[in-house]
C-alpha positions in Angstrom: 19.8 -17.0 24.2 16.7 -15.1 25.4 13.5 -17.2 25.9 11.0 -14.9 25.3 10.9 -12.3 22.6 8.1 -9.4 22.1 7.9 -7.3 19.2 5.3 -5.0 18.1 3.6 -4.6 14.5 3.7 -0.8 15.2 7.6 -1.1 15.0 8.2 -3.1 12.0 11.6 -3.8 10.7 9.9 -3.1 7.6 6.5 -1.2 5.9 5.1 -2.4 2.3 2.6 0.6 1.1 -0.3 -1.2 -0.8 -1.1 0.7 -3.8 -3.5 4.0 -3.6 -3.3 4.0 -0.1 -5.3 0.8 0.5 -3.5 -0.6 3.5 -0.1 -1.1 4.0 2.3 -4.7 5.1 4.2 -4.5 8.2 6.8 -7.4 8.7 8.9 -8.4 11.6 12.1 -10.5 10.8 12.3 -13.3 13.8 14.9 -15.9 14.3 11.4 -18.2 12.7 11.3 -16.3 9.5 9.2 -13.3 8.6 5.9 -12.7 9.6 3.5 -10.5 8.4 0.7 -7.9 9.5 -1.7 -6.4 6.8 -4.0 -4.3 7.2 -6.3 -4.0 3.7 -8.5 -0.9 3.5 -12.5 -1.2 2.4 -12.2 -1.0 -1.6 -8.4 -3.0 -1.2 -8.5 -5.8 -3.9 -4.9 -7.6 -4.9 -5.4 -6.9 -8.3 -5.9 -3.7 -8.3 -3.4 -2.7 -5.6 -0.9 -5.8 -5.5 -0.5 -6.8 -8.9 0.9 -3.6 -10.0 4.0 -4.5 -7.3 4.3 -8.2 -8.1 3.9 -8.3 -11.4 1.9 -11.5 -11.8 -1.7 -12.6 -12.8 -3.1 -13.8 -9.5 -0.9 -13.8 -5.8 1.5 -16.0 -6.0 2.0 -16.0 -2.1 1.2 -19.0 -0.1 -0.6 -18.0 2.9 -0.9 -19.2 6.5 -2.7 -17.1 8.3 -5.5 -15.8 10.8 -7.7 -12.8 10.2 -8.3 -10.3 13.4 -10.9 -7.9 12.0 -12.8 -7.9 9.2 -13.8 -9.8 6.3 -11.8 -10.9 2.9 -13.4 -13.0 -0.1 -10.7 -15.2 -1.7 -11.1 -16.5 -4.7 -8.8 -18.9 -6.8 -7.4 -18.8 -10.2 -9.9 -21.9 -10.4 -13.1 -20.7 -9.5 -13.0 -21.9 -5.9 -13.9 -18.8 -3.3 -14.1 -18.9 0.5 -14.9 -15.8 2.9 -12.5 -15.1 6.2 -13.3 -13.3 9.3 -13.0 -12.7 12.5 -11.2 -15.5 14.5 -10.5 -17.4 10.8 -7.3 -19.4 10.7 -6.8 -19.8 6.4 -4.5 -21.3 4.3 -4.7 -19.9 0.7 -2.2 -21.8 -2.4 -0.5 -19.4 -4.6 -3.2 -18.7 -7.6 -5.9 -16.2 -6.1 -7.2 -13.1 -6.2 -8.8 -11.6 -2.9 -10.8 -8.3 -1.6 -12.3 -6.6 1.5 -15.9 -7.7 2.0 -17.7 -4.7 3.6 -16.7 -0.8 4.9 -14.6 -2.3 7.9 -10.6 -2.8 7.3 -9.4 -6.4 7.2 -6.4 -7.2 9.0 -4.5 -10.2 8.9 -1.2 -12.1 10.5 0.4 -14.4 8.2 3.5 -17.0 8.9 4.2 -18.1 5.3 3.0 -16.2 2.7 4.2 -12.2 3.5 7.8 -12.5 3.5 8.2 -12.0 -0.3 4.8 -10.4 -0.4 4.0 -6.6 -2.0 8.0 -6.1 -2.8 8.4 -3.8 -5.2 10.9 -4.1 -7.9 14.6 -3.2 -6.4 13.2 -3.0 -3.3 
C-alpha cells in the first residue's frame, strides 16, 4: 500500500468539454472516489452549457467544494443565491443553476458532486 499519492489535474484520467468551449471538467479517479477540477470560462452558465449534457432543469449535482480563482453566483431552484470566491469552501444541494461573476475564469475542486457531473449521453 503506498502512503502518499500525487496526481495532477493536468493529467486527468478523464476531460468533460463544457459546451461552446466554456471550460472544461477534469477528474481524477482515487481509491476515495472521484474528484473533480473545473475550470468555467467568463460567459459559462450551467444552463446554457451543462444542461444541454445532463439533460435536466437545474444541476442535479451535489457539490462539496472550494473555489481557487474567481467568482460563481449560485442560485437555487428556490430563489436562494449565494456568491463564491476565492478561498470559498461551498456546499450546493442538487436544484441550482450557477454562472461566472466577472471577465476572470472560475475554477473549482469538488469531492462530491463531479463524478457524474457534465457526462454526456453514452459517454
Amino acid at each position: 500500500m503506498t502512503g502518499i499519492v500525487r496526481r495532477s489535474f493536468d493529467s486527468a484520467d478523464e476531460t468533460r468539454p463544457f459546451e461552446g468551449g466554456k471550460g472544461r471538467l477534469d477528474l481524477l479517479t482515487t481509491d476515495r472516489g472521484p474528484v473533480g477540477r473545473a475550470v468555467f470560462e467568463p460567459g459559462w452558465q450551467w444552463s446554457k452549457h451543462v444542461k444541454p449534457i445532463a439533460g435536466t432543469e437545474s444541476c442535479q449535482a451535489d457539490h462539496v467544494g472550494y473555489v481557487v480563482s474567481g467568482r460563481m453566483k449560485i442560485v437555487m431552484d428556490d430563489g436562494e443565491s449565494a456568491e463564491a470566491g476565492p478561498g470559498d469552501f461551498f456546499t450546493v444541494k442538487p436544484g441550482h443553476d450557477a454562472w461566472v461573476v466577472g471577465d476572470e475564469p472560475c475554477v473549482a475542486l469538488d469531492w462530491v458532486g463531479f463524478g457524474d457531473y457534465a457526462v454526456r449521453e453514452g459517454g
